[in-house]
N, C-alpha and C positions, 0 to 999 in steps of 0.2 A: 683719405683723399690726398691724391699729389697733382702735379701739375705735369702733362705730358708734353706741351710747348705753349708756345706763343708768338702769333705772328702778330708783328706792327708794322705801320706804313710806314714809307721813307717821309725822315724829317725835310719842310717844306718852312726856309725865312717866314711866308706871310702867312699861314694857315695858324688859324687860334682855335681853341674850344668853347665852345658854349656850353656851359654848365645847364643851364636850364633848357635845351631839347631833351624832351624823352629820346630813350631810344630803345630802338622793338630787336628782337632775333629767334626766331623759328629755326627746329629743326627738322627736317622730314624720315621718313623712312626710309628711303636710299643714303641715306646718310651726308644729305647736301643740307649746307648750313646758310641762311640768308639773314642778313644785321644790315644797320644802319649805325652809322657815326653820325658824332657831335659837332665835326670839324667844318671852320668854314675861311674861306678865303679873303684875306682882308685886301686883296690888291685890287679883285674885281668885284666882288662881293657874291662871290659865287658861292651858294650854299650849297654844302657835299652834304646836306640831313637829305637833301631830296635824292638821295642817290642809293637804291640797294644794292649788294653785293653779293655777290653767292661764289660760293667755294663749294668743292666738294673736301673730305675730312681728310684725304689719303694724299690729296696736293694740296693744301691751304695757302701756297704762295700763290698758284694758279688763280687769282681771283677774275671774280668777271662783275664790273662794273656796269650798273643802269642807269642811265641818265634817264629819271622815272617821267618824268615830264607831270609831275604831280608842284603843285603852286603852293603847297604848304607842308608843314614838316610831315614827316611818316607817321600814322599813330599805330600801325599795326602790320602785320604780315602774318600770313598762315599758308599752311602746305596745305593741300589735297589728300587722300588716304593714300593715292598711288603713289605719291613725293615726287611727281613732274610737272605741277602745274604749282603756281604759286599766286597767292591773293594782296593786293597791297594798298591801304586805307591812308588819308590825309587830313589834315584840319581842313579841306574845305568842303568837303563831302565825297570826296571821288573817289571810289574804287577801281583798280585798273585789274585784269585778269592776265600773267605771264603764264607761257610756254617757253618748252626747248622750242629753238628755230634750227630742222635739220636732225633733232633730235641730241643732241650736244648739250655738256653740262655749261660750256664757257658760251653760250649763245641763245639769246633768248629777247621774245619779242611781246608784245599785246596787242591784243585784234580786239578782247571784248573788255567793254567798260559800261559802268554805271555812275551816277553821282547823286546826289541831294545837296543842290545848289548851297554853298557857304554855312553849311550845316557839320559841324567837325566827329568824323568817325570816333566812337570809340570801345565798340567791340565788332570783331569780327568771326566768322563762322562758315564753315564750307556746310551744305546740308549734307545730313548722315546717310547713307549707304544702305545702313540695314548689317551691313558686317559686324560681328561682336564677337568675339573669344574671350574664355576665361580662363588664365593660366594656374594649375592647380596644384598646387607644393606638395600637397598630402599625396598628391597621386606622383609625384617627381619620379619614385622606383618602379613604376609601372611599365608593362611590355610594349602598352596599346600606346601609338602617341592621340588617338578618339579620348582615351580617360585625362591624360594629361594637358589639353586644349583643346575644349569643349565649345561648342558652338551656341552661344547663348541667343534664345528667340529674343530678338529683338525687330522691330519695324524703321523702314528705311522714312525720312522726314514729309519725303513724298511721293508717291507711286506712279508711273507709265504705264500704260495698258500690256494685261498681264503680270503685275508686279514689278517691273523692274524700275529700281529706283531713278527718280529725275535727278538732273545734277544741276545745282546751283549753290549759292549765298545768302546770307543773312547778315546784317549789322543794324548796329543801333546807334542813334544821334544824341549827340548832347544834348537836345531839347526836346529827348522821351521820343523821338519817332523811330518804328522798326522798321527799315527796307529789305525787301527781297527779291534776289534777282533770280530766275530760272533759265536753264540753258536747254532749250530746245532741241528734238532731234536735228532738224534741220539746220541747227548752227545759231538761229536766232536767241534773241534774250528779248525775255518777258518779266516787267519789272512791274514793282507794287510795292506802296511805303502807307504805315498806318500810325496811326499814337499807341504809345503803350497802355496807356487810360485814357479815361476822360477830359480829366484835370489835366494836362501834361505841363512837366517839369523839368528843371533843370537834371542832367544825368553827367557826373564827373566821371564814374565809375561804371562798369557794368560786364556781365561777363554770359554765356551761352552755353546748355548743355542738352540733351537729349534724354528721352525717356523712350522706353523699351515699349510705349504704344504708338510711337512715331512724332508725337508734340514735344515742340519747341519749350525750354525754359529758359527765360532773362533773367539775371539777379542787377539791381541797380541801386545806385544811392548817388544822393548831390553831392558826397564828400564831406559834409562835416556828423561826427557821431553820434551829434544830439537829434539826427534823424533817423527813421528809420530805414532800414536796407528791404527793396517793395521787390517783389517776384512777380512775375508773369506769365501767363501758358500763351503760349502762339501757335496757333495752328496754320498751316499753311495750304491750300488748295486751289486748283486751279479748277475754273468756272466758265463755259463759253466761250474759248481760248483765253482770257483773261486770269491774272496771278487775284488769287482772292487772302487778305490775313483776317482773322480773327485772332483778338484777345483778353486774354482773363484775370482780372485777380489775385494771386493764391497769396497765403499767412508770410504776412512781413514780420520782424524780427529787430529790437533795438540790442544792439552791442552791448555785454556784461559791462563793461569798462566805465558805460554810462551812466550805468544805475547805482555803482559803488559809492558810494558820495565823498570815498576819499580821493576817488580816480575822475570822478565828473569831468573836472577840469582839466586834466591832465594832460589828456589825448584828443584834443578838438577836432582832428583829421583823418578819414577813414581812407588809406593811401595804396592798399593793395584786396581787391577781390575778385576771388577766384572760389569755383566748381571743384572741388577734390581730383575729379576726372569728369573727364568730357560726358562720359555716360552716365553719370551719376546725378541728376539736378536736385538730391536729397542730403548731401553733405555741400558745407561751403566752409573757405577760410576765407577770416578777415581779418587787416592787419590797423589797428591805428597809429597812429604817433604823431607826434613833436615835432620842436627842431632837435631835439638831442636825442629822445628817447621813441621804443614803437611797443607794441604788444601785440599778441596772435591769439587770434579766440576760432575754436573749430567747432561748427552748429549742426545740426541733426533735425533731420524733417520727420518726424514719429507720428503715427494715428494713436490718436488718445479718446478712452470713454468718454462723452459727455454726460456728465452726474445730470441725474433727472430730478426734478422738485418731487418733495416728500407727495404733494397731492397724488401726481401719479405713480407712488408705487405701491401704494397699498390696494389698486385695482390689478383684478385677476390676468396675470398674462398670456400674451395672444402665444398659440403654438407656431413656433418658428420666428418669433419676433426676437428681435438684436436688440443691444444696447444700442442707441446712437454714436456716430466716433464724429472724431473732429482731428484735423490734421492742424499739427501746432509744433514750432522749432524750439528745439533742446539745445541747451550748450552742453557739447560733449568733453571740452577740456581747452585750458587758458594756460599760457604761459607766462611766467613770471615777469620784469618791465625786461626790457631788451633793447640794445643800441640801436641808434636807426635802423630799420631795413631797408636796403635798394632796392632791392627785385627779391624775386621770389618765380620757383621754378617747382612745378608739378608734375610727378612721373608717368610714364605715357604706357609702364607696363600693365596690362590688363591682370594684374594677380588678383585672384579670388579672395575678398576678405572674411570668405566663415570663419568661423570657431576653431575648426579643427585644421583647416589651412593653416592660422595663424599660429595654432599651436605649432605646429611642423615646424614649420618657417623660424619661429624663435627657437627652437629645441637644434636643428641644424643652421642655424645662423645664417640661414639665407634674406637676405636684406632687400636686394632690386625691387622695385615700385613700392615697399613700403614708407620713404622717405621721401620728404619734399625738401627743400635746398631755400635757405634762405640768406640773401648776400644782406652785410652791412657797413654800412659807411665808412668804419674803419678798417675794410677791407678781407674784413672775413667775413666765410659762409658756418652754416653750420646747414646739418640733414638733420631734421628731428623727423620723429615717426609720425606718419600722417591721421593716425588716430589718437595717439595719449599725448604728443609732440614734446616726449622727452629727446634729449641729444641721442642721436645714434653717431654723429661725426662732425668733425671741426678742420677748415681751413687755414692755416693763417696767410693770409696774400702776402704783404710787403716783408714777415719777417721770413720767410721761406722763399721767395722769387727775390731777392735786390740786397746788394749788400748795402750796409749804412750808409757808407758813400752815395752809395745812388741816390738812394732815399733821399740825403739831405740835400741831394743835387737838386733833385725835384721839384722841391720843397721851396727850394731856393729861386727857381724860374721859375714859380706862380708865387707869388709875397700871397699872403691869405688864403693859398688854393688848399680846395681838397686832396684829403689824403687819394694814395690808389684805391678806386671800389669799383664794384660792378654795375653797372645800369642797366645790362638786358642779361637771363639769364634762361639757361633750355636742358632741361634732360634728352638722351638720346633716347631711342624706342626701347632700349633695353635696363634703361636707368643705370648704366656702366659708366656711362661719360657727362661730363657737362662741358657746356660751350657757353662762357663769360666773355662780354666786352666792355672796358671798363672804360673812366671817364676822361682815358687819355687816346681813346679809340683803337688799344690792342682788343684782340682777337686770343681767348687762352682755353686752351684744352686742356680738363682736368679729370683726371683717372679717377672712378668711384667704387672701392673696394665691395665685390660682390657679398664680404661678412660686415664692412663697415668697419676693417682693420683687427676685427679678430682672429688672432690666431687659430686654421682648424687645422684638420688631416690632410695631409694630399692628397685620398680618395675623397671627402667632401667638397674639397676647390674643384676636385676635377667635375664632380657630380653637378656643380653648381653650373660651371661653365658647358657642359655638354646639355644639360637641360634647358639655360639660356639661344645654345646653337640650333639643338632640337626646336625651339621655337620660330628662329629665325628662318630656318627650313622650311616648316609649316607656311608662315605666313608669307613666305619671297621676300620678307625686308634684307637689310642690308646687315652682316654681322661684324663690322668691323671695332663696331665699341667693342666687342666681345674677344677680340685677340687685342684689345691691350693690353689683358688680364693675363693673359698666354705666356707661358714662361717657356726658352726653348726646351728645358728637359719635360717638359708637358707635351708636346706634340706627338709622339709615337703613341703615349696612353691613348690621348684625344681621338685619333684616327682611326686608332683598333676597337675604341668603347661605341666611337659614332658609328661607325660600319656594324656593328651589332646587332645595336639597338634597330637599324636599318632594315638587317634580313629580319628582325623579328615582326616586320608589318607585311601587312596582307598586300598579296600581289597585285590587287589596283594601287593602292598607294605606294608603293616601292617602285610602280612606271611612271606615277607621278615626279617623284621625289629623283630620278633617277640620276639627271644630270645635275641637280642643285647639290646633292649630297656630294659628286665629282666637284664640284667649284669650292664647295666647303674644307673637302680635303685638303686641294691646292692649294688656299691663302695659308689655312695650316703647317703646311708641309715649307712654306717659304720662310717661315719663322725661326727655322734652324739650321745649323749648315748640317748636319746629321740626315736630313730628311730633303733639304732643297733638291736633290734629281728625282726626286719621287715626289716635287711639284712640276713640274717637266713632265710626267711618266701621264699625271692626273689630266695637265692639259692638252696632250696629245688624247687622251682617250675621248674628251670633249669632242675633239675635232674628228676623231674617228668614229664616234656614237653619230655626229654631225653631216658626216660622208652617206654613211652605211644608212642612215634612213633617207635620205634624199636621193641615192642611185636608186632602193628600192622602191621608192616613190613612180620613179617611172615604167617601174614595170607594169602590163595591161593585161588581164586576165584575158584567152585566145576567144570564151564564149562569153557571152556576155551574162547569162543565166550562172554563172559558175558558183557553189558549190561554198561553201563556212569559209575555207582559207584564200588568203591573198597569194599571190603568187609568190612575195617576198616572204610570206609564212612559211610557204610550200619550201620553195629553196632554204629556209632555216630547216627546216625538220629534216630535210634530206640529206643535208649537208653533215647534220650533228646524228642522224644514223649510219651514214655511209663512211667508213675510217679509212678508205681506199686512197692511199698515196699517190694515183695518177689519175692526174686533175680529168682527161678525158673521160675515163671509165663513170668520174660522178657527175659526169654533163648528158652522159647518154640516160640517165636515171629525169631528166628534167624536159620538161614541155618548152623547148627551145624557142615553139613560136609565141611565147610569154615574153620573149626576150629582144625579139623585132621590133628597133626604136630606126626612126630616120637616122640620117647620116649627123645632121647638123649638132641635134642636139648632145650626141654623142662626142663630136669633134672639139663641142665649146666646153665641156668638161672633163678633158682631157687633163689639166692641170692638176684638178681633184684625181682623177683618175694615177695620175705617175705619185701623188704624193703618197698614196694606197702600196705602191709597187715600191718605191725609196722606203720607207716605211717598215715593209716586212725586211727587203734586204739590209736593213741596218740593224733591226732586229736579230736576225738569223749571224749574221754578221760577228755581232758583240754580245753572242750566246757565250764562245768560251772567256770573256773576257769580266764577266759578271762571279767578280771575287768578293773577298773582302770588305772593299770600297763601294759603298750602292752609286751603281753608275745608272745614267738615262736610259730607259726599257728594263731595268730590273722587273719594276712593278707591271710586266706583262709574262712576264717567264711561269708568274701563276696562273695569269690569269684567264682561264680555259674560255668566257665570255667573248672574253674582247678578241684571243687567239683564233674563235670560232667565227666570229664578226668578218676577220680579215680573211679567211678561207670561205667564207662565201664570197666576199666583193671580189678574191682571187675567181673563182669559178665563173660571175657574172661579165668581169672584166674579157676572159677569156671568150664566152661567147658574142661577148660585142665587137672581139679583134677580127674574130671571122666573118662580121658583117659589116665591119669598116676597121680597116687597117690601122689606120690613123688614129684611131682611138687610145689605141693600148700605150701602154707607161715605155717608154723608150731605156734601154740598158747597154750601159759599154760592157761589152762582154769581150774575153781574151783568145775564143773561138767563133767562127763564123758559122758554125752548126750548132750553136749551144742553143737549145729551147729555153729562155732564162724564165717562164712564167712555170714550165714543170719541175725545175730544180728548184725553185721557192717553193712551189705548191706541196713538193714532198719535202722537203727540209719542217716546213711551218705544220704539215699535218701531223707526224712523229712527234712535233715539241707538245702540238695541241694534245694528242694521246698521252703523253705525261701528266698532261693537269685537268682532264674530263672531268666536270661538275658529276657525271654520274660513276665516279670511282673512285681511289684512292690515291692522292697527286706524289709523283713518283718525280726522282733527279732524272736529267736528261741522260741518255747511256751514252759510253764512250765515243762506239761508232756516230752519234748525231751530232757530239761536242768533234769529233774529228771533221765530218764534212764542212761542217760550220766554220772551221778553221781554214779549210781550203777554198770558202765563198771569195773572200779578198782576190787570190789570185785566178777568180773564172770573173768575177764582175765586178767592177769599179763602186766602189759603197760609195754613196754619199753623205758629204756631212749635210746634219740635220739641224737646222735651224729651230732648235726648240721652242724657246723665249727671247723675246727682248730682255734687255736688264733692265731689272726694276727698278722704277726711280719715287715711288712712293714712301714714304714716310714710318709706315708701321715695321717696318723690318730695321727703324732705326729707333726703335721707342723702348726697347729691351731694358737698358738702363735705367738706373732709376731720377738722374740727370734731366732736366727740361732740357728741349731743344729750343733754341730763338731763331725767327726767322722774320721776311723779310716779303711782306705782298708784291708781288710783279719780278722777285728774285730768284727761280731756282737755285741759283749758283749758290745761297744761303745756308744751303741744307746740307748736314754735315755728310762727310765718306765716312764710309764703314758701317755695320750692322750683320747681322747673320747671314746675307746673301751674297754681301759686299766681301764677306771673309773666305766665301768659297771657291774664288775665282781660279784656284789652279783648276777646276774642272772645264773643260771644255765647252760644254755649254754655256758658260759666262764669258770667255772670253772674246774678248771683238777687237781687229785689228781697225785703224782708222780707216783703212779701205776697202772695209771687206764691202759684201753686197748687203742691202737694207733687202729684209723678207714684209710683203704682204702677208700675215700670219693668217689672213682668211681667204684669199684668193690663191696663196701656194702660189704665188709667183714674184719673181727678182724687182726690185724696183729701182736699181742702179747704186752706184756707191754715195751720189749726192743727188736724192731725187727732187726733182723738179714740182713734184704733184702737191697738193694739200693732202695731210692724213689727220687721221683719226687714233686716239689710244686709249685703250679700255684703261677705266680709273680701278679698275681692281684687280686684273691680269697682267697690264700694260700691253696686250695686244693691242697691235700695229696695224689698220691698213687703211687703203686710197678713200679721200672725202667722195671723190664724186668714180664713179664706175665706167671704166673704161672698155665694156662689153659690151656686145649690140643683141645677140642672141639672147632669144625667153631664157633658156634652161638656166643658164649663169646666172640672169638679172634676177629669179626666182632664189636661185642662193643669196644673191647679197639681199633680196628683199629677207630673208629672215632675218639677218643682223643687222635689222635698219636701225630696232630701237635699242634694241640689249648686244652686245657680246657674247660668246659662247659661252663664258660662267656667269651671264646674265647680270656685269656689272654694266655703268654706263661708259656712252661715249664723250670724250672732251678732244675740240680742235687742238691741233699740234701742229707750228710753226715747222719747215722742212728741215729747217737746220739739226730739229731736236727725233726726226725719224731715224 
């Protein structure tokens, strides 16, 4: 484990720490992280504990402050399974529900809430989905990614008509009551609070997990160890529109630690309980301690025979009768005494624990989800394994982050304070990263070695990391834990081994996967200066996979009865039979009145339209100039797909010009008889004959590298506004150096990094005055624009907050990138200064 940064807040005269707030931090699967600090304001007595924050992990200075409007400190927070909603719990019972506002990471609001008047939360839970995957080691080499993440039967908490899962909450109260709230199609919430027994009791402790027949389990305890930790089934169901709970008893469990008679008194305080994983309500860890010292015990739910009295077994038995069983908790393994623990952090990766999984998994030193993370007071963590919980890995905080100096600085401005440690602590979805905040309210990212710092092969790192990304693919999470790991001379392997594994899936999932495996490449490709115009090359093809389906969209089949193919089919199959270099000859092969759109809709996507036309002639353009040096459009020179893509939107375009002028891509041409749409159309046909998927891809011949050389002087290229520069984080994380930064600061974040070193290319470079590109609308937004924008957290594409079109057709394009980006990262609001 090392530390990749840490951001802290600006030092504030009157802001002190309170040692005694807990404090909570979630991570979601988009990779947005939300905490709460200690800090509170002695001037006005303003408590910043009632305030969440969320970041996303690629800006962490970008934060976005909540003024939660909750009356008592935070006891909790929880993502949703999508990572866009967020849950946020109080000491007075109040549950608030956030969303993005606008769909924005830096902006977020709550419309629905619940509470249990002065009743203090303190577990909370989203209800379960029904979604479960199990990631399988043993199957890591396999072709199928169906063998490698398996879809486990599992039931969703509670079912809508026809199946589909309801979406709501669950928590539990200090004083044994469970609430549940349900969110209605209609937007409403339907709420219902019950006891967990009969007897109900005090509850310090408690925690939630699901079972694969769709019931609820509690684990709880009052906090001291001489009791026992009580479990519970809750079933949840709704009754005559009304939320109806039932609940049940199941086998409680006292603490080894207890029974020891030399430990009895030792550990009076049961300080951390937690589920193994969310899906699992048949393992739990439990921690106790001290004021100095804590210990970890990990229990097992097992069906055990119940022994029969002698009476009845010497009577003759019945055929098909059972032993009777009985379910009873096992302690599966105890840790030796242990320094305080702070927090404690459990992995979120769904890895298969059989036999033979495991076996794999140790034999190739693949680590991820099998370690849980426990911080301690004197500032270190350590991962032990989540079943035998020997060390797999050790942090030291204060002697590896802070020279003595500092330290004793510290030390020195709290007389009695605590050392540096951590108080909330989170694995990411990939178990790669951790995100600690400790008890002076930084914020640290910590790298979590996929062997656990064992030295392996470089085909095993790589195998580890592409089978991590293969997942993150599968499932649309976010993969950026996964390239901190990413070394630059690993990115070419990376790219060439994922694109593989890619063609080797069956052709419904390969049009699943199509464009997410393109975004995958891209963050890759930016990690090295070797590779960075071949992420340029990745997100241009986004945007042209993005074009090319959306023009085809409007085409209208002439009969209405018509026949297995679309008409956008029709013209692919024609297009990629027909090798005829003059664009008219393959438009007489086409049912032209497929192609009869109004004028309007045609004129307002005219900007999409010329960026199609700039596009190939920049392409065709910097054909002979693709040496050496991989310049931007190399990675189309192969690519007979994307080549064949733009020879039809050529052909389409064409036929739209003849039914409205105005439509077609405008060209300064150095002849007033030049046809500039048939010298592209035969230039780009010829390349595309070079690299036909159904032949052997051949070098461009002299005469097409010679025309190509004389395009500059028939028509004015232009320059291509590839990317924005990137201003994210992980292209500066290469070293092995923390970075420190500074919430509310960009200006913090150091220069340089492997994209940062690239800059004699063109593509990188920006004069102070050049023009600002809307990178989704293809159009100028001036050199100092006025507008609010938006920029994607994981591309840094750029464009306008609010939509400046009036026409359907357009507003039908910005409606797909309402919520996602083109690599389906999210959107965060951007000051104009920073467009």
């Amino acid at each position: 484990m090392e530390l990749a940064y840490v951001c802290e807040w600006e030092k504030r005269p009157k802001s002190v720490h309170c040692p005694s707030v807990p404090l909570v931090c979630s991570w979601s699967c988009r990779n947005l992280v939300a905490f709460t600090t200690d800090l509170k304001n002695d001037s006005d007595d303003t408590d910043v504990s009632h305030m969440i924050h969320i970041i996303d992990t690629e800006h962490p200075w970008d934060v976005y402050s909540i003024n939660s409007g909750h009356s008592e400190v935070i006891s909790c927070l929880e993502w949703d399974q999508s990572g866009s909603r967020l849950l946020s719990a109080d000491g007075d019972g109040q549950i608030k529900c956030w969303w993005m506002s606008d769909h924005l990471v830096n902006s977020w609001e709550s419309v629905l809430s619940s509470s249990v008047d002065g009743d203090p939360i303190v577990a909370l839970s989203w209800l379960h989905n029904g979604v479960k995957l199990a990631l399988h080691v043993e199957m890591s080499g396999s072709t199928n990614f169906g063998e490698k993440f398996s879809r486990v039967k599992f039931s969703p908490s509670l079912t809508l008509f026809g199946g589909k899962p309801m979406e709501g909450w669950l928590a539990v109260t200090v004083s044994g009551l469970v609430t549940v709230s349900l969110l209605k199609p209609g937007g409403a919430l339907l709420t219902a609070s019950e006891s967990l027994c009969r007897l109900r009791g005090r509850v310090a402790l408690a925690d939630i997990a699901f079972t694969g027949g769709g019931n609820i389990v509690v684990a709880a305890t009052d906090g001291s160890s001489s009791s026992p930790v009580q479990f519970y089934k809750v079933v949840v169901s709704v009754v005559s529109e009304k939320c109806r709970i039932d609940t049940e008893l199941l086998p409680s469990l006292f603490l080894r630690c207890t029974t020891d008679p030399l430990r009895r008194e030792k550990y009076p305080a049961v300080t951390h309980l937690k589920f193994l994983t969310r899906e699992n309500s048949e393992q739990v860890l439990l921690c106790a301690s001290n004021q100095s010292g804590s210990i970890v015990e990990c229990w097992s739910l097992r069906k055990e025979g119940l022994p029969v009295n002698n009476i009845f077994q010497h009577r003759s038995p019945v055929v098909g009768e059972k032993q009777p069983t009985i379910l009873k908790w096992r302690i599966l393994t105890t840790t030796s005494d242990l320094e305080r623990v702070s927090a404690v952090a459990l992995p979120k990766l769904p890895i298969s624990i059989s036999n033979t999984d495991l076996k794999v998994a140790s034999d190739t030193k693949f680590c991820p989800g099998l370690g849980l993370a426990l911080a301690f007071h004197d500032g270190s963590i350590q991962i032990l394994h989540r079943l035998s919980l020997h060390t797999m890995g050790v942090f030291y905080g204060s002697s590896s982050n802070q020279r003595a100096g500092e330290e004793l600085a510290i030390k020195r401005q709290r007389p009695g304070g605590a050392t540096l440690h951590f108080k909330a602590l989170q694995f990411s979805w990939t178990s790669l990263a951790l995100a600690g905040v400790d008890n002076h309210g930084k914020l640290h990212m910590l790298r979590v070695s996929p062997s656990m710092g064992q030295v392996l092969e470089m085909n095993t790192t790589l195998r580890h990391l592409l089978f991590l990304l293969e997942y993150c693919m599968v499932t649309g999470y976010d993969w950026w834990d996964v390239l901190l790991h990413v070394q630059p001379s690993m990115v070419h392997n990376l790219v060439e081994k994922l694109h593989e594994e890619y063609m080797r899936q069956n052709q419904a999932l390969q049009q699943v996967l199509a464009t997410r495996i393109v975004a995958v490449k891209a963050s890759l490709c930016k990690l090295s200066t070797a590779t960075a115009a071949r992420a340029c090359d990745f997100h241009a093809k986004l945007l042209l996979i993005a074009i090319s389906s959306t023009l085809k969209s409007l085409l209208r089949p002439h009969v209405l009865n018509t026949p297995d193919k679309s008409p956008g089919d029709r013209l692919a199959e024609i297009c990629s039979k027909n090798s005829d270099t003059d664009i008219d000859k393959v438009m007489i092969n086409l049912k032209t009145e497929e192609f009869v759109l109004d004028g309007p809709p045609l004129q307002s996507l005219q900007q999409l339209i010329q960026w199609v036309g700039d596009f190939v002639l920049y392409l065709l353009a910097n054909l002979p100039n693709q040496g050496s040096m991989v310049r931007p459009g190399f990675g189309f020179m192969r690519d007979g797909a994307s080549l064949g893509m733009l020879r039809e939107m050529l052909v389409m375009i064409r036929i739209w010009g003849l039914l409205k002028p105005g439509c077609l891509p405008t060209f300064t041409a150095t002849s007033d008889n030049q046809d500039s749409m048939q010298l592209l159309f035969r230039l780009l046909t010829k390349l595309w004959l070079c690299s036909r998927e159904d032949g052997p891809p051949q070098d461009p011949d002299e005469s097409l590298i010679d025309e190509c050389c004389l395009l500059p002087s028939q028509l004015l290229v232009p320059s291509m506004d590839w990317l924005p520069v990137n201003d994210g984080i992980i292209v500066r994380l290469q070293g092995k150096q923390p970075i420190r930064l500074q919430f509310g600061k960009a200006s913090s974040l150091p220069t340089g990094g492997a994209v940062a070193a690239a800059a004699p290319l063109e593509l990188f470079t920006r004069s102070p005055g050049s023009q600002k590109m809307d990178n989704l609308r293809c159009v100028h937004m001036g050199v100092c624009p006025t507008e609010e924008s938006k920029a994607c957290t994981r591309c840094g594409c750029v464009t306008m907050l609010r939509s400046p079109n009036k026409t359907n057709a357009m507003k039908q394009w910005e409606q797909r990138w309402i919520k996602n980006c083109l690599c389906g990262g999210l959107w965060r609001r951007i000051p104009p200064t920073l467009t």
